[in-house]
Structures are given as structure tokens and as C-alpha cells.
N, C-alpha and C positions, 0 to 999 in steps of 0.2 A: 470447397466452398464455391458458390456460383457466382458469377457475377454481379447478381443483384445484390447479393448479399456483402461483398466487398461494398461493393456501390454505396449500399443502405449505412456501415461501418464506419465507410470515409465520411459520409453525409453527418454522420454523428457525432465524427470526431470533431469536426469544422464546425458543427454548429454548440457543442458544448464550450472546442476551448475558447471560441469567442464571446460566449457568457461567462467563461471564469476570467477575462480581462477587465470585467466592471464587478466581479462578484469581491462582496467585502470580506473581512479578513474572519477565518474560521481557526480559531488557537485550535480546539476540541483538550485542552489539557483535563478540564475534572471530566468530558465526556469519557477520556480514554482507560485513565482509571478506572472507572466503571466498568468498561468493556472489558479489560483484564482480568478485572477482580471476577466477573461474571463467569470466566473459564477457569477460574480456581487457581491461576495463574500466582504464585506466592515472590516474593522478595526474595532477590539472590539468580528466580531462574531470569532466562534470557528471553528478551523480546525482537523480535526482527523488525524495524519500523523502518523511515525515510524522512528526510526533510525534504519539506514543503516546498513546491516552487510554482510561480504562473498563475496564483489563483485558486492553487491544489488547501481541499482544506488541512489542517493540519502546522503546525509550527514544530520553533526552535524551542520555546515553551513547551509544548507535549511534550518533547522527549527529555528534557530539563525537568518535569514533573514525574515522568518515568523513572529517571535515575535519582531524585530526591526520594522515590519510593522505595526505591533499593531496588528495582530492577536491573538486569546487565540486558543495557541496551547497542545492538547492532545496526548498522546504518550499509547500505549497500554500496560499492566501489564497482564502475562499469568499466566491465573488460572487452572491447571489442562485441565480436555474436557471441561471446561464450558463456554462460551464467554466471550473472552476479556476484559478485567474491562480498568481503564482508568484513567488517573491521569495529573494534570497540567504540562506541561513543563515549568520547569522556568531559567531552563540553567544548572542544575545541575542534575546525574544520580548515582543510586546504582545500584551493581551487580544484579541483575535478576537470574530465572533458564534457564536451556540450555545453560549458558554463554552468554546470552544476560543481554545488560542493561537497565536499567528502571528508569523513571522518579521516584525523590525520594519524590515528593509530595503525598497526602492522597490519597490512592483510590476514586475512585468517585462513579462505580460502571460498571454494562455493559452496563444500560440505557444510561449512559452519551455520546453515539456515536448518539443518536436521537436528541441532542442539535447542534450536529454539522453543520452548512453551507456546507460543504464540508470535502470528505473522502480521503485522498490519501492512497492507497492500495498499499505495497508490493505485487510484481505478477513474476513468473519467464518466464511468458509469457503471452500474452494477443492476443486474434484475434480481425478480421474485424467485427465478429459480436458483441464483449466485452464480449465473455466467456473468464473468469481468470484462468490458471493455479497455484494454488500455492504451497506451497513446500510441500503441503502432511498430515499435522498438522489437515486440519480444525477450528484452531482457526478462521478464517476471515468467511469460511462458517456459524460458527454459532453467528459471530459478526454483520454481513454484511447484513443481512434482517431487523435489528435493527434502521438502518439510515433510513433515510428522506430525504435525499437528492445528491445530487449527489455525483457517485462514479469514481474515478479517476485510473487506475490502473499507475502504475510507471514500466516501465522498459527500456534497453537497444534498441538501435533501431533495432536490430536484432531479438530482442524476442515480435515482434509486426509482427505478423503471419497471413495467411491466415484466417488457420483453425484449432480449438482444440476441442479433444473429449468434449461434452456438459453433464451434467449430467443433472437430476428435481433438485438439491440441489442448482445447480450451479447461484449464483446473478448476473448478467452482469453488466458489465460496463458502465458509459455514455459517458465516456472519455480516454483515453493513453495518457502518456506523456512520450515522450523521451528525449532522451538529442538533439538528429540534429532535428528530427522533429517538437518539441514543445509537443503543444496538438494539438491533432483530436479528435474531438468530431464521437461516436458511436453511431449505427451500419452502417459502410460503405456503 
């Protein structure tokens, strides 16, 4: 990657999280149904999702509507640079590091996102082609070549873009889902 291209990345990243510190609250609970159901996605399998933080669209609602569906939903546990490990949601959450919270069920491991049916992806941006912006961390980079199947990025309808620098690292998306638009299935 080149430098302008970091450059353009960082520039992105600072100017969206500072629009998700006034942006109002995005449950997306009957959007994400939708988006599930749209992959054929049935009761019983497993979905890979996150709670919501900063602005991020998405609640504790979602995945409360998830598992009232009778899906077995996953919620990710951050281990250092290693990829994401992964633990049952079952409505109840411990503090976490970086002040995030975490499902307080057993680790499962980092394999446990190749059980998944479906990924939904925190992203502070997403293009037409389904390269993810994320917030920097690479946790989901080295989580996200681990799945099987399809990948959902989540965000704001404003942060569903043209275009975003690409890197060789970077997974694409199959799908966005916003809060007005739904899903659109990827690459445009």
C-alpha cells in the first residue's frame, strides 16, 4: 500500500468516526432478519455478528431478535493480534478489553467463525466493490478468511461508498446492509 493510500484510509477513518459520534441510534433488528433470511440462512444455524459500539449501527436488540429467531448467535472475544475467538451469545455480556463487551460464555475458539452460515461484519465503510474499511485493529482481517460463507458488512447508509483504497490482505464483502437501504448484495 502506498502512502497516499494509508494517508486517504486514516483520513477516512477520522472523518467518519467523527460523524458516528452525533449519528443517531441504528437498532437495524427487522433489517437484519431480512438480510439473513435473504441467504437462506434457517433457525438453529449459526450467525457470526458483534455488538454495537461508538455510533456503530447495529444493537443489543439485533442479536436479541437474532436469537428470539432461533438462530445460534456468536459474538467475537479479542485476543491480542490473533484472530478473534468466539463465544455463544446468550443474552448476557462481561467487560472485555478496550472497554468493549463480550459474551460471557466459554470461548470456542477462532475456528468457530467456519461454523458460521453467515458473517455480519462491523465496517466504518464499505464500497460498490465490497472492500471493508475497518477501524484499523485488523482483528476481522485476520478473522475473515477463516469463514465459509458469506460476508455481510454493517454500516450507516452514508458509509456505503463508491470507492475505498484495496489492499492483497483485504476479504470483500458479498453483501452491505444499511439501515434505509436494506441489503445489496456485492459487487455492484
Amino acid at each position: 500500500m502506498t502512502s497516499d493510500q494509508r494517508s486517504r484510509k486514516t483520513t477516512l477513518r477520522t472523518r467518519l468516526r467523527t460523524a458516528r459520534r452525533t449519528a443517531l441510534p441504528a437498532p437495524l433488528s427487522s433489517e437484519v432478519l431480512k438480510a439473513v433470511a435473504a441467504f437462506d440462512v434457517v433457525a438453529g444455524q449459526t450467525v457470526c455478528a458483534y455488538l454495537a459500539i461508538g455510533g456503530e449501527p447495529g444493537s443489543a436488540a439485533m442479536l436479541d431478535a437474532l436469537r428470539t429467531a432461533g438462530y445460534r448467535v456468536l459474538l467475537p472475544i479479542v485476543v491480542g493480534a490473533a484472530p478473534l475467538d468466539w463465544a455463544l451469545y446468550d443474552g448476557s455480556l462481561r467487560p472485555g478489553p478496550h472497554g468493549l463487551r463480550e459474551p460471557s460464555g466459554a470461548p470456542l475458539g477462532a475456528s468457530a467463525i467456519a461454523e458460521a452460515a453467515l458473517v455480519l461484519v462491523p465496517a466504518l465503510a464499505v464500497d460498490h466493490r465490497g472492500v471493508r474499511l475497518g477501524q484499523g485493529g485488523g482483528h476481522y482481517d485476520r478473522s475473515l478468511p477463516l469463514a465459509r460463507c458469506p460476508l455481510v458488512a454493517v454500516v450507516r447508509d452514508e458509509e456505503f461508498i463508491p470507492e475505498l483504497p484495496a489492499e492483497p490482505h483485504d476479504v470483500r464483502m458479498d453483501a452491505v446492509l444499511t439501515p434505509r437501504a436494506g441489503m445489496i448484495r456485492l459487487p455492484l
